[in-house]
C-alpha positions as CSV (number, residue, x, y, z in Angstrom):
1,X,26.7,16.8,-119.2
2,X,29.7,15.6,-121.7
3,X,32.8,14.6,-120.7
4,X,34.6,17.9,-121.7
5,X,37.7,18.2,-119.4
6,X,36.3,16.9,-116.0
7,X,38.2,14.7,-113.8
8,X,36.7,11.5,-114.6
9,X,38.4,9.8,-111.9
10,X,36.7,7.4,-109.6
11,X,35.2,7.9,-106.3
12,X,37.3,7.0,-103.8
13,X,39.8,9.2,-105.2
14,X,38.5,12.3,-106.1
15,X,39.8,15.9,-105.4
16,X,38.2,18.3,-103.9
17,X,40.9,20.4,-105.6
18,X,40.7,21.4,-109.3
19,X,44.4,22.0,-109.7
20,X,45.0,18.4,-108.9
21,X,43.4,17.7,-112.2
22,X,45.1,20.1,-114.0
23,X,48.7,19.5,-112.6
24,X,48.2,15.4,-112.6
25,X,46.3,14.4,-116.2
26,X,47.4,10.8,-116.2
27,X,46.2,10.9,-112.6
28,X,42.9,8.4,-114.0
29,X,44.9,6.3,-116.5
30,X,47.1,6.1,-113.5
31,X,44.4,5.3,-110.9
32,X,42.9,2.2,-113.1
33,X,46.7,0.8,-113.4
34,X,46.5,1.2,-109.5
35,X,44.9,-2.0,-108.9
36,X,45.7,-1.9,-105.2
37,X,45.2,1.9,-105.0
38,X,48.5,2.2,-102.9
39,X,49.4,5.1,-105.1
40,X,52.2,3.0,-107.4
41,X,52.1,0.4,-110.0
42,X,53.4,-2.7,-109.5
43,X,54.1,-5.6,-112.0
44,X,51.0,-7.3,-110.0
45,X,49.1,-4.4,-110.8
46,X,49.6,-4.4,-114.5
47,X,48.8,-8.2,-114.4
48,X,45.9,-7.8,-112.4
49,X,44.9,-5.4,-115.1
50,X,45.2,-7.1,-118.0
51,X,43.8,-10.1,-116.6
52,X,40.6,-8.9,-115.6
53,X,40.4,-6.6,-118.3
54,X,41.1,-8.1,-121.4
55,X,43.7,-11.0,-121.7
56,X,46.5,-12.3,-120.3
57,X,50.2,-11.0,-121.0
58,X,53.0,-13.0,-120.9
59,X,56.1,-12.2,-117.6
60,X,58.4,-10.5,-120.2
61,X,55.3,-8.1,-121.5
62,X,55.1,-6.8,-117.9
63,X,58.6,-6.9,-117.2
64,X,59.1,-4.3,-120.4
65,X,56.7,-2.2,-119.2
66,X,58.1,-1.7,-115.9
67,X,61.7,-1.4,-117.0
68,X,60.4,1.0,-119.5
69,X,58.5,3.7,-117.2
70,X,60.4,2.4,-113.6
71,X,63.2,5.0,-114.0
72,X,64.5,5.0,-110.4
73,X,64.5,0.9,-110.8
74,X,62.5,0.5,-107.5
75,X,60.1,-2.2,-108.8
76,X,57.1,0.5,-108.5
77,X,56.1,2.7,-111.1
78,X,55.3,6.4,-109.3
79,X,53.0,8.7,-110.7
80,X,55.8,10.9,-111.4
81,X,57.5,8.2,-113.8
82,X,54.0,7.1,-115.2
83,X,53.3,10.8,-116.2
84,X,56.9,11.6,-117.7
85,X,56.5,8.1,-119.8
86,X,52.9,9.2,-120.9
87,X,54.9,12.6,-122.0
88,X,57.1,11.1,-123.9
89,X,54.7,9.0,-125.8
90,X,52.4,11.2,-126.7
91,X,54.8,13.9,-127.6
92,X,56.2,11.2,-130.1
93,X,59.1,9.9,-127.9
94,X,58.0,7.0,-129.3
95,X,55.4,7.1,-131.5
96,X,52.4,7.5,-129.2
97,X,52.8,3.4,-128.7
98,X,52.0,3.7,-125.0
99,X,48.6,5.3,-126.2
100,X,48.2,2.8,-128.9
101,X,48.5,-0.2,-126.0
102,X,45.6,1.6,-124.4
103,X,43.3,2.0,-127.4
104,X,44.1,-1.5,-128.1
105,X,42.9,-2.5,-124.5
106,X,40.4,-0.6,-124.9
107,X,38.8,-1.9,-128.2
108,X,38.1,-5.4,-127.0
109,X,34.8,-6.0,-128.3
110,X,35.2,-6.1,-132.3
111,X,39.1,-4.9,-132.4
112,X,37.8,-2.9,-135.8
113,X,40.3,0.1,-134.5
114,X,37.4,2.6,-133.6
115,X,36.0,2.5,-130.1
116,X,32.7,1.7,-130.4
117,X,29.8,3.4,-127.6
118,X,30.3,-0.3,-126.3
119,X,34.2,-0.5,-125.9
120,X,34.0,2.7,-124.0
121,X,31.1,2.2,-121.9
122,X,32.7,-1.3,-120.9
123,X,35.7,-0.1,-119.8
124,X,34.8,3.2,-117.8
125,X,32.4,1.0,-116.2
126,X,35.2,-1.6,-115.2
127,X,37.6,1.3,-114.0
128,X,35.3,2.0,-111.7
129,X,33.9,5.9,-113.8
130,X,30.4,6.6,-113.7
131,X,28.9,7.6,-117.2
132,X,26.0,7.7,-118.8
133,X,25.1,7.0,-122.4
134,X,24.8,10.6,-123.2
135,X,28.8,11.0,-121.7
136,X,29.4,9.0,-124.1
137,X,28.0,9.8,-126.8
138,X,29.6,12.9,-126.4
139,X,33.1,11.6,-126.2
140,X,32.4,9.9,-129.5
141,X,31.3,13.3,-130.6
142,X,34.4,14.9,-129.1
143,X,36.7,12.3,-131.1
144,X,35.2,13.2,-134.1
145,X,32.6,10.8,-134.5
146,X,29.4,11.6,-135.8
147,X,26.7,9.2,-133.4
148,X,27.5,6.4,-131.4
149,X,27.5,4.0,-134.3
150,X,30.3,5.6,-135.8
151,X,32.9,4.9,-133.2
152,X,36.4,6.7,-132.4
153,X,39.6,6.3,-134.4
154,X,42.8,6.6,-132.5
155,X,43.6,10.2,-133.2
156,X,39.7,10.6,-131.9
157,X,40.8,9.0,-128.9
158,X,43.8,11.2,-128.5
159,X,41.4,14.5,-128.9
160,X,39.4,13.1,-126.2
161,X,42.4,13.1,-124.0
162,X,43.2,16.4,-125.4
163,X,46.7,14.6,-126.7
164,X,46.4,15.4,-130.1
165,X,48.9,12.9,-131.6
């Protein structure tokens, strides 16, 4: 079973609903930022994040992200903000660069800008998503990839998302 459209969001919070899915796409981007899981983001989060997923970011990294996506300037980013910056991004509000911190994150291993079977398998594992080898090799499929040694480019990773840059 590929990856095409299902909820790939973790156990502990899965919906029984299917609108959910539908009316919340960023809900599993949101959920791994979540590190707390108290439903916001917090600059602790996004720290957390970083540092036990790829590298460490410096205080003024974090602090742009949460002044850039924490519109009602609470400290927490909702998943209402997270969504509308996510919007914006992708629909080019800035040129997709929330996306391209992502992919970045995302391509750890070589950083040859194409996730390889290994970058994604790595980090669905660490955010917590059950897949198997044939999931994917189907998302690499998905992205336009021919097998898993030929990796995803961005825009590949943007059809897997079904965000066509």
């Amino acid at each position: 079973m590929g990856p095409s459209r299902r909820n790939l969001r973790s156990h502990h919070h899965a919906s029984s609903s299917s609108s959910a899915a539908i009316n919340e796409p960023f809900r599993p981007a949101f959920d791994v930022l979540d590190v707390d899981h108290d439903g916001r983001i917090s600059r602790n989060d996004l720290q957390s994040f970083y540092h036990r997923f790829c590298h460490e970011v410096d205080d003024d990294t974090i602090g742009s992200m949460m002044t850039a996506a924490d519109t009602n300037k609470d400290g927490f980013v909702e998943y209402e903000e997270f969504a509308r910056m996510l919007e914006i991004a992708v629909c080019g509000g800035c040129g997709g660069g929330v996306m391209k911190e992502v992919f970045r994150v995302m391509n750890k291993h070589d950083g040859d800008g194409k996730l390889s079977h290994k970058d994604l398998k790595s980090f669905m594992e660490w955010a917590g998503i059950a897949v198997t080898d044939q999931d994917i090799d189907d998302m690499i499929a998905l992205g336009g990839g021919g097998d898993r040694s030929d990796g995803v480019s961005f825009d590949g990773f943007m059809q897997i998302l079904n965000l066509e840059p």
